[in-house]
N, C-alpha and C positions, 0 to 999 in steps of 0.2 A: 652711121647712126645705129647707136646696139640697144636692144631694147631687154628686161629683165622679166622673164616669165615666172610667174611663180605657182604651181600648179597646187590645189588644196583636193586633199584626200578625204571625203563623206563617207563617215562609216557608219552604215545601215545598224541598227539596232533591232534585234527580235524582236517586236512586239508581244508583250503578254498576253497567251491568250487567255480570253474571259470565257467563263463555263456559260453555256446558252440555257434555256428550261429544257429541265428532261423529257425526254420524249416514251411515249408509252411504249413499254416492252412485247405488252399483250393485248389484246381487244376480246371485248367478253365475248367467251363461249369459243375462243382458239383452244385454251387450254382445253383437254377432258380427264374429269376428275372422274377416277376409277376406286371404287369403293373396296376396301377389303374385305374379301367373304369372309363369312360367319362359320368359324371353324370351331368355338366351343360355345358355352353358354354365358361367359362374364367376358365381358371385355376391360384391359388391362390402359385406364388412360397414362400409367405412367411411363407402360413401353410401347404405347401406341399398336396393342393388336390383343386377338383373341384369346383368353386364358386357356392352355392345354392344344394349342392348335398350332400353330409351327413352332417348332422347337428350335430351329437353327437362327434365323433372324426375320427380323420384320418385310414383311410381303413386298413394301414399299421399295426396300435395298435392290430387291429382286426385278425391278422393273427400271428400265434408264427412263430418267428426267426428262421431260417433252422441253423444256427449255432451257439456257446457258446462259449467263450475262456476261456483257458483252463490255468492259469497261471503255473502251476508246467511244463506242455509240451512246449507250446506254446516262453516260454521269452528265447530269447539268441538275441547274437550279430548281429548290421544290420550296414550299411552305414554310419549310423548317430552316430556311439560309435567314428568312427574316425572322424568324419567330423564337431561334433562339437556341434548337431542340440538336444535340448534337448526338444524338443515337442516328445507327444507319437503319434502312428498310429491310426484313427479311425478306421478302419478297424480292426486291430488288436486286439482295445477293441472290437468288433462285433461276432469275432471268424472267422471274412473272410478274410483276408489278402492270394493272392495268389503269394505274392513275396517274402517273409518268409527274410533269411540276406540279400537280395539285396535291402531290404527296405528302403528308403529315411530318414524313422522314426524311433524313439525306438520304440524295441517292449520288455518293460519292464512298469514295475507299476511307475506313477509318484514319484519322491521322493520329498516330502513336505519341505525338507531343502533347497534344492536346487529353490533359485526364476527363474520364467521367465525372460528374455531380455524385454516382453511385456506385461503388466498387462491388457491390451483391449484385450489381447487374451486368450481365456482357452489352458489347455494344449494338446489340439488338434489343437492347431493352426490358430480356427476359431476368427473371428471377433465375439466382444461382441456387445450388440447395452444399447443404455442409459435405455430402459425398457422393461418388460417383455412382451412377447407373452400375450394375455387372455386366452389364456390357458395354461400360466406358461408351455411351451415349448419351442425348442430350445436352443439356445447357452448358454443366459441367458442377464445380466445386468452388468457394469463396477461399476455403481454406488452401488449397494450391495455385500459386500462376503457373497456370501450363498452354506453354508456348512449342510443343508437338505434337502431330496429328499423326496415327498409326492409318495406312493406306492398304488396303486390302487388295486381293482380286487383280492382280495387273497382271495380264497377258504378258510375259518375252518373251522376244523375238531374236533376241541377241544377246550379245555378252553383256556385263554386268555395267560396265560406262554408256553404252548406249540406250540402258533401260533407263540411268540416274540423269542424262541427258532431258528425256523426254519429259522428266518425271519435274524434271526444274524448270521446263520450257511451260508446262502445264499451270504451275503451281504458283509461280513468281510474278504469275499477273496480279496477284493479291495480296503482293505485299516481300518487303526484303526476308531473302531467307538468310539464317545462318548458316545452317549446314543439314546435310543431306545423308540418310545410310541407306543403303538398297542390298535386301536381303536376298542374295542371287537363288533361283533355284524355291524360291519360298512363296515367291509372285506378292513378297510386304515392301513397303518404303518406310521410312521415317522420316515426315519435314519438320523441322525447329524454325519455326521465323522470329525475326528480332525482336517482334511486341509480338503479346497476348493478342492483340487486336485481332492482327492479321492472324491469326490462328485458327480466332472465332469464325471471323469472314470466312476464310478461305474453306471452315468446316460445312460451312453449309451452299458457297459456291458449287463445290466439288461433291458435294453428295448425290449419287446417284450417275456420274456421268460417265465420260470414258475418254482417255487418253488417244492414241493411235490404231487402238485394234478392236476397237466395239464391243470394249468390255463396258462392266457395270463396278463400280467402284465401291471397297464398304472404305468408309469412312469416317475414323472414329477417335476420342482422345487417347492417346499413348500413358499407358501407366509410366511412373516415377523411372528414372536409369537410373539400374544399380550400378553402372558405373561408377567408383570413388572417385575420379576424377574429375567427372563430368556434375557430381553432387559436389563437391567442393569448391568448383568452377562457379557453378548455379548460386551458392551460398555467396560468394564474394561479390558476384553480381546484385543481387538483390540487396546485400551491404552496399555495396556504392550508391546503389537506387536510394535506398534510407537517404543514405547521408547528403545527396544530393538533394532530394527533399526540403531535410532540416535546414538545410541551407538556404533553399528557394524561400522560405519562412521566413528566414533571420535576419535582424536589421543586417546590414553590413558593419555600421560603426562596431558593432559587439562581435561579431567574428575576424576584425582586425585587430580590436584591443585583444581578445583571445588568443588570436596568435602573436601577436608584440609582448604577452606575458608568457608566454610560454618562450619563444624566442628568448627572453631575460633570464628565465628562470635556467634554459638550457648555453646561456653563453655567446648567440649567436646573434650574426649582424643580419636587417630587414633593409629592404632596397628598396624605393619608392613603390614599386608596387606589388610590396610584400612579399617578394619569395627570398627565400634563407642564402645568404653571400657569404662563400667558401671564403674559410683563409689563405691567403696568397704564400704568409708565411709558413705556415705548418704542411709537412710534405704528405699525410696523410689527409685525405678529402674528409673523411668522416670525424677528423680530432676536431674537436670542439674547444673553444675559450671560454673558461671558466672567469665571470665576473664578479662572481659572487662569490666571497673564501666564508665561509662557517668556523669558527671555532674548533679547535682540533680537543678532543672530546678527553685529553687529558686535563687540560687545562679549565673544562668545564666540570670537572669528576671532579679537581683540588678547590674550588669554594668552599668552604663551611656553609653548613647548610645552615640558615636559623634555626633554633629549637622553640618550639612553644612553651614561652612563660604564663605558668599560671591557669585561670578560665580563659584567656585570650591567645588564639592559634601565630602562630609567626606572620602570616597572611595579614595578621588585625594589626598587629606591632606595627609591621612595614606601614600599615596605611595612618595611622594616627601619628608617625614619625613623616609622613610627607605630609598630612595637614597642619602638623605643629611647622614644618618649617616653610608655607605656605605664610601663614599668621606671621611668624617674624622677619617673613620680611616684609610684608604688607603693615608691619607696626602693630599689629593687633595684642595685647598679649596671651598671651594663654593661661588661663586661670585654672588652678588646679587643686580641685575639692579634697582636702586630704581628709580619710576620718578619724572621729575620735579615738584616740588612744585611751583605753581602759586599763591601768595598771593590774597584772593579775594577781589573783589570791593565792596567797601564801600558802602551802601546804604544809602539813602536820604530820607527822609522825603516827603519831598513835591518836587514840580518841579521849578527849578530856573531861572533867568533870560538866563543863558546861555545853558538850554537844549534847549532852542527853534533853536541853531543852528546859529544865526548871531547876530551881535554885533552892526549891524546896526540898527537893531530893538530898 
């Protein structure tokens, strides 16, 4: 007696995990907030410190951050998962938020798919302004996307891959980077991330903190690369972003007829779902079948052209010649007002006795 075993293979699935309420970062009066002394007699609220009093940077730069957020503890559910609000917490990038889910804001990493309601606003909620701080601080500018952050102050300790190491290991909790320059010898970086977003975050994450060696970070927007390359790069990006846009807009039906007349107008075959089908015959990928022949412009030059008879332009003729033969054949006739014929007066020679007008004469 043989019996058939047949053994079935469960395969566990990840469960998603669900984000819990966030939990308070800080408990009042952990923090201690340190006042900036009064080093002249106006105070400057646009660069946050005293007019005529440090000359090099703000006081605050000077002093490492009592706190760091912590994305793995830190992210869960707040007020604003229901409420609608999709800006994130300053605070919460800071690592100090002491209202943890009762928070107004996410306390989650931006998500770059997701656009703002406000493009004047970073995803902090603050007002942009039309240019930058002179010292490339603050909120930032509406008129630029800028997606690098110029990094100050870094201690090395080694050669130049090991500093760009640390410097990504740092950085890349807040978001995809695209590329990276570490300025050997200058203690600068440059991080590029793939959104704005993550730029914003990542600017005020990282302000004030310190990498591996207990330094103090300045942390600020990177002016424009004069790199050509890198400006022409930027330019094609922000075109694709456009166009990608326009499209998220656009019915579908109208950017299919768009491209099926274009495809006609260009000679080419559409394939059920719409991308351009080489010809098999022609040995060149890019020759094109012309289905359309135009008139060859000799042949369009030897017409006679109508001449305008008359008060009425050749334009008028052609059209009273297609309503007249509209009417005949519809049986109508066409009736045709001729006017009177005035026989004309005879002309004279010379002047006669009786043009002078009296007989008396």
């Amino acid at each position: 007696m043989s019996t058939d075993e047949t053994s079935t293979v469960v395969v566990k699935t990840k469960p998603v995990k669900k984000l819990k309420p966030a939990r308070k970062q800080v408990k009042a009066g952990d923090v201690e907030r340190k006042e900036t002394p009064q080093t002249g007699k106006e105070y400057n609220i646009w660069y946050n410190k005293w007019a005529g009093g440090d000359r090099e940077d703000n006081y605050s730069n000077k002093v490492k951050s009592q706190t760091r957020c912590n994305i793995k503890k830190d992210s869960g559910l707040t007020r604003a998962n229901t409420t609608g609000i999709r800006y994130c917490c300053l605070f919460y990038a800071r690592g100090c938020c002491p209202y943890g889910w009762e928070c107004d804001y996410l306390h989650t990493l931006p998500d770059p798919d997701n656009a703002l309601p406000d493009s004047s606003k970073d995803c902090f909620a603050r007002d942009k302004f039309s240019d930058y701080r002179d010292d490339m601080g603050g909120v930032g500018s509406f008129n630029r996307q800028n997606r690098t952050l110029y990094v100050g102050r870094i201690k090395e300790t080694g050669p130049g891959p090991e500093t760009e190491e640390i410097v990504i290991r740092h950085f890349k909790e807040w978001g995809e980077i695209e590329r990276i320059r570490v300025l050997q010898y200058r203690s600068v970086a440059f991080v590029t991330y793939v959104s704005e977003f993550g730029a914003q975050f990542a600017k005020e994450a990282m302000a004030c903190q310190s990498l591996d060696n207990d330094e103090i970070l300045n942390v600020r927007w990177a002016t424009e690369d004069p790199n050509p390359v890198q400006k022409v790069a930027e330019k094609r990006r922000l075109e694709e972003i456009g166009q990608e846009a326009i499209k998220a807009r656009m019915d579908p039906r109208i950017v299919d007829a768009m491209r099926a007349v274009r495809a006609l107008e260009d000679g080419d075959m559409l394939d059920d779902e719409g991308e351009v089908v080489e010809d098999p015959e022609s040995g060149d990928p890019e020759a094109k079948r012309r289905r359309i022949e135009l008139p060859p412009p000799q042949e369009a030059a030897s017409e006679p052209q109508p001449q305008p008879l008359g008060l009425l332009s050749a334009d008028t003729m052609e059209g009273l010649k297609y309503f007249a033969e509209i009417r005949k054949r519809n049986g109508v006739s066409l009736s045709v007002v001729h006017p009177k014929t005035i026989p004309p007066k005879p002309l004279t020679s010379g002047l006669g006795v009786a043009d002078y007008g009296s007989d008396e004469d």
